[in-house]
N, C-alpha and C positions, 0 to 999 in steps of 0.2 A: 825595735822599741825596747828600752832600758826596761830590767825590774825597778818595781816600786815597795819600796822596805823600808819600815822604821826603826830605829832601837830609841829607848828614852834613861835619863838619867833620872835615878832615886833618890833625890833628894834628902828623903829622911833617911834611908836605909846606905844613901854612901854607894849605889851599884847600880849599873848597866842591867837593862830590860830588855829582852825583846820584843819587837809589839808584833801580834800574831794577828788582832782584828781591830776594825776603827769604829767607831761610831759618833756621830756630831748631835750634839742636844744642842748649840745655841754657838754663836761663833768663839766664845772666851773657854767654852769648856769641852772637853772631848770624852767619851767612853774607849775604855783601849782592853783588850783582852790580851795577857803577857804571857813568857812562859813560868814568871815565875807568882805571878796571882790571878789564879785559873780561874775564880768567880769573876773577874774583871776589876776592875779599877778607876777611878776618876780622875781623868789626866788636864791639871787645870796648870795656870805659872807657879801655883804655891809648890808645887808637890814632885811635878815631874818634868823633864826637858826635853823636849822630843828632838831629834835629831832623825834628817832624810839619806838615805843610803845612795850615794852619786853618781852609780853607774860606772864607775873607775873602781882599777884595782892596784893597789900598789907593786914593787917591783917580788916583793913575795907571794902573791896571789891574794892576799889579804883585802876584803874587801873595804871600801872608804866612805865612810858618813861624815856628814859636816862635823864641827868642832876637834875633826880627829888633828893632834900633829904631825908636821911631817919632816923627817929626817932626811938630812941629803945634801951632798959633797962633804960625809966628815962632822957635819953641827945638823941640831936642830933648823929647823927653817921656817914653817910657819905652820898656821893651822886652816883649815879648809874652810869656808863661808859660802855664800850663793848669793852672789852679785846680782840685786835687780836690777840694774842696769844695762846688764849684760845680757842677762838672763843665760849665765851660766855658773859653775863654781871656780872659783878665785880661792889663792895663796893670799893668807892675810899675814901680816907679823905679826910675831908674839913677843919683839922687843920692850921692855920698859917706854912705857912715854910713845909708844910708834902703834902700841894694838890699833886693830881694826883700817892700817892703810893698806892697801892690795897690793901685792908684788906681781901675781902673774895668773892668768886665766889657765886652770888645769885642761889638761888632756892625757888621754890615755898616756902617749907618748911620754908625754914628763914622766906619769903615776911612775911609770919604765925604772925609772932612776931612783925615785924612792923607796920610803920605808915606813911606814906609819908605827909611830911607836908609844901609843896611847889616846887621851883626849883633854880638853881642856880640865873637863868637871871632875875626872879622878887624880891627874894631874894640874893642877892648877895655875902655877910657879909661872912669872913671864919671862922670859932672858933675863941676864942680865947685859947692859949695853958695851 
């Protein structure tokens, strides 16, 4: 059985969280306990982006949450998502004009080869084509 891990984006503050505890008041809004606001915090769409920790690790050990990008053969390649369809995590492109189409269903094995070297929300930038 895989860990279960969150980290979230701070939207006002520009910076990665880690989410330490969860708690659900109603399905649009979440209570999170972080490492960096110890009274807690209200994790709703305005404010913060929660992002799940996939179970893979990249070819550094580094471990991989959706929205991360992923380096490999030499270029950027794409960025992680979680295919309902699938019901697993998928390579999405981060080309101009192409986000959000799937290139390829991750596995450990691939993680192998890559390199995560960021995420979408502090990196933002799409390719260019």
């Amino acid at each position: 059985m895989r860990e279960v891990k969150f980290r979230a984006w701070d939207k006002a503050h520009k910076r990665m969280v880690q989410i330490r505890t969860m708690y659900f008041s109603n399905p649009r809004e979440y209570g999170v306990l972080t490492d960096v606001y110890k009274a807690g915090y209200r994790l709703t769409e305005n404010n913060l982006i929660l992002m799940q920790y996939t179970g893979l690790k990249d070819g550094t050990d580094k471990k991989a949450y959706q929205h991360d990008k992923l380096y490999f053969k030499g270029k950027i390649w794409g960025m992680i998502e979680y295919n309902k369809l699938t019901g697993g995590w998928m390579a999405t492109s981060l080309r101009k004009g192409s986000t959000g189409n799937y290139l390829t269903q991750l596995s450990q094995i691939l993680m192998d080869s890559m390199v995560i070297i960021g995420n979408i929300h502090a990196n933002p930038e799409p390719l260019e084509v």
